[in-house]
Every structure is written in structure tokens, then in C-alpha cells.
N, C-alpha and C positions, 0 to 999 in steps of 0.2 A: 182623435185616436179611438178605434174601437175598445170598448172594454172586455172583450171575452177572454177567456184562460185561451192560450195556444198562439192568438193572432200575433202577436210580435215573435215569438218563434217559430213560427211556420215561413216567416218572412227573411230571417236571418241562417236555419240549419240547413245542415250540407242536403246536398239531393239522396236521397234514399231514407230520410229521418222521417218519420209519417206523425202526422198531425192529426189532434181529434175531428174526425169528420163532421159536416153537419149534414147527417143525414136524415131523411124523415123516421121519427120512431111514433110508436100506436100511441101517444099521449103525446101533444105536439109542445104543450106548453103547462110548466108550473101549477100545481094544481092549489098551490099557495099564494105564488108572486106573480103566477102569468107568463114569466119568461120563456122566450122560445128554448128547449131544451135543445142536448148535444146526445147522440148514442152512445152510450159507451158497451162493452160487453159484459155480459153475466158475469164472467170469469174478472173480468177486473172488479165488479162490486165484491165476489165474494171475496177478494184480497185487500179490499179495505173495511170491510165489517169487522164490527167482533164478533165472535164464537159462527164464522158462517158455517161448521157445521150443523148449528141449530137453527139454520132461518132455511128457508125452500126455496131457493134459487137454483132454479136449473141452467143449464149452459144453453140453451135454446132460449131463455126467456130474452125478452124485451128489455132492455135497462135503458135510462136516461140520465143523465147527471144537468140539475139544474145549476147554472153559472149563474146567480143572482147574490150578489154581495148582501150578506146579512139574511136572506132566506135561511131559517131552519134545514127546510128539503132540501138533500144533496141528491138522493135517489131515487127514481120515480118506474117502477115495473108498468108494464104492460097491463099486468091483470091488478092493477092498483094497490100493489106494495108500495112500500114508504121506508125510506131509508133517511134518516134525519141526523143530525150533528154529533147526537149520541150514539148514534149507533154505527159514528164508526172509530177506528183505532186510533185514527190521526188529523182530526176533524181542521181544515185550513183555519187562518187568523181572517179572511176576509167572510167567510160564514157564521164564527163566532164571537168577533169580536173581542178574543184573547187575544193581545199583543205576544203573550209567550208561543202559540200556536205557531206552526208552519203557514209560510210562503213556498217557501221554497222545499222541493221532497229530496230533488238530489244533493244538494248541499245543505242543506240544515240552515238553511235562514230564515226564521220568524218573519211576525209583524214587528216586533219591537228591534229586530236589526233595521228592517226596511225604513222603518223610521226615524233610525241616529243618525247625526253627523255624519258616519260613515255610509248609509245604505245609496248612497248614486255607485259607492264602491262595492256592493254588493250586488246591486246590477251590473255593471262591467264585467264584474266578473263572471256573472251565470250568462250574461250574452257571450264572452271569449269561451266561454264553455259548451253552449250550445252551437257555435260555430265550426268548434273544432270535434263538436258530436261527442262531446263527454258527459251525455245525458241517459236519465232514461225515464223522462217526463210519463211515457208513453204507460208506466210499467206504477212508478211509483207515487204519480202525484193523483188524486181522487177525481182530477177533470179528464185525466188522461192525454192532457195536452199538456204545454207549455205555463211555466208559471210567472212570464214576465209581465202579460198583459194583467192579469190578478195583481200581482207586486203594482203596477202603475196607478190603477184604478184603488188599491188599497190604499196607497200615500196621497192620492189624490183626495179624498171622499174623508181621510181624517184628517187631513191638513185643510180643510174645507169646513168640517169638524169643530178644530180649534179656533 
């Protein structure tokens, strides 16, 4: 299974549900971890930063979000801004490594749901959710994809872990 954010819901939502593209951006790859980066758009960095009226993000810039489990970098500009763990509102549990942290943006499930007895139930339920397009992955979670593949790879890597 791949581990990127998006790839198991791009696989499962209804047609017309858009998934984070992998397009080429002007910094192709993590300038921490290496990882091949995702675009995401200006306008969605400035809605996961804090205070982005104080940072220089234009709606023209370049933005990338790196999907590397445990990298610091989440955001990577064009003209080599840097957008890290702290600097944003609701930084995920598989960048931080806080169990209380989100996995999941549209339902509220942590690392440390994904990790109880119940979180194969917490998956079910954001895939019957994402099937019947009661997301908005797109909008609210910092990859601007899907958060199944991330939830996978997060219970994987600490159950690996332990």
C-alpha cells in the first residue's frame, strides 16, 4: 500500500470529489526529508497557518506540502519559505508525533483514536463517509487530500514502533 495522504480516498469517493494532485511544483522534493512533495495552493497554506495575516503568502505563490511521516516540514514555498509543525493551527499526529493531534480534520480523530481497540472502527467509518462524500478532506486537512492513507501508515510505523 502506498503511503501518501489522499491515495486510499481517491480510490474509494464518489466521482466529482478531487483529490490532491501530484503535480510538478518549483521545489520538487523536501528540503529536509527529500520526499517527493504534493502542490497544494497558497490559499489553503494560509488557512492552516497561524496569524497568516502576518506571513507573505500570496495567492500566486507556489506552495507544497510535504507528506513525510515525522518530517518537521509541512510547507515548502517556491521562493523557499518554510512552513513547519509550529507554524500551523492544527499540525497532524503523523508530523508530530502527538497521539492527541489529528488524523483525521473532518471527524475529529486523533493518533490515539487510531490507535485503540476501536480505530479499525474509526476507519470504517471516515471510508462510509468518504464514499458517500461527507468530506471535505480538500478544505480541511493540511495535505489537502484524504486522511486514510496517513491513518494507515500512522498505525503502521507505531505498531512497528512498539
Amino acid at each position: 500500500m502506498n503511503d501518501e495522504p489522499g491515495d486510499q480516498c481517491c480510490r474509494i469517493a464518489p466521482d466529482g470529489q478531487t483529490c490532491a494532485e501530484e503535480r510538478p511544483t518549483e521545489q520538487s522534493t523536501c528540503p529536509d526529508c527529500g520526499k517527493r512533495l504534493r502542490r497544494v495552493s497558497a490559499a489553503h497554506v494560509m488557512h492552516q497557518v497561524r496569524s497568516p495575516s502576518g506571513r507573505d503568502i500570496k495567492s500566486t505563490d507556489s506552495m507544497a506540502f510535504c507528506p513525510s511521516h515525522g518530517c518537521a516540514v509541512v510547507y515548502v514555498g517556491g521562493g523557499g519559505e518554510r512552513f513547519e509543525t509550529g507554524d500551523l493551527r492544527r499540525p497532524p499526529a503523523y508530523k508530530t508525533g502527538v497521539e492527541s493531534d489529528l488524523l483525521c480534520y473532518c471527524f475529529d480523530v486523533s493518533g490515539a483514536d487510531a490507535l485503540s481497540p476501536g480505530g479499525d472502527a474509526f476507519v470504517s467509518f471516515i471510508s462510509d463517509r468518504v464514499r458517500d462524500g461527507d468530506c471535505a478532506c480538500d478544505v480541511l486537512n493540511p495535505s489537502a487530500g484524504c486522511c486514510l492513507g496517513s491513518i494507515a501508515t500512522y498505525r503502521k510505523t507505531r505498531a512497528a514502533g512498539s
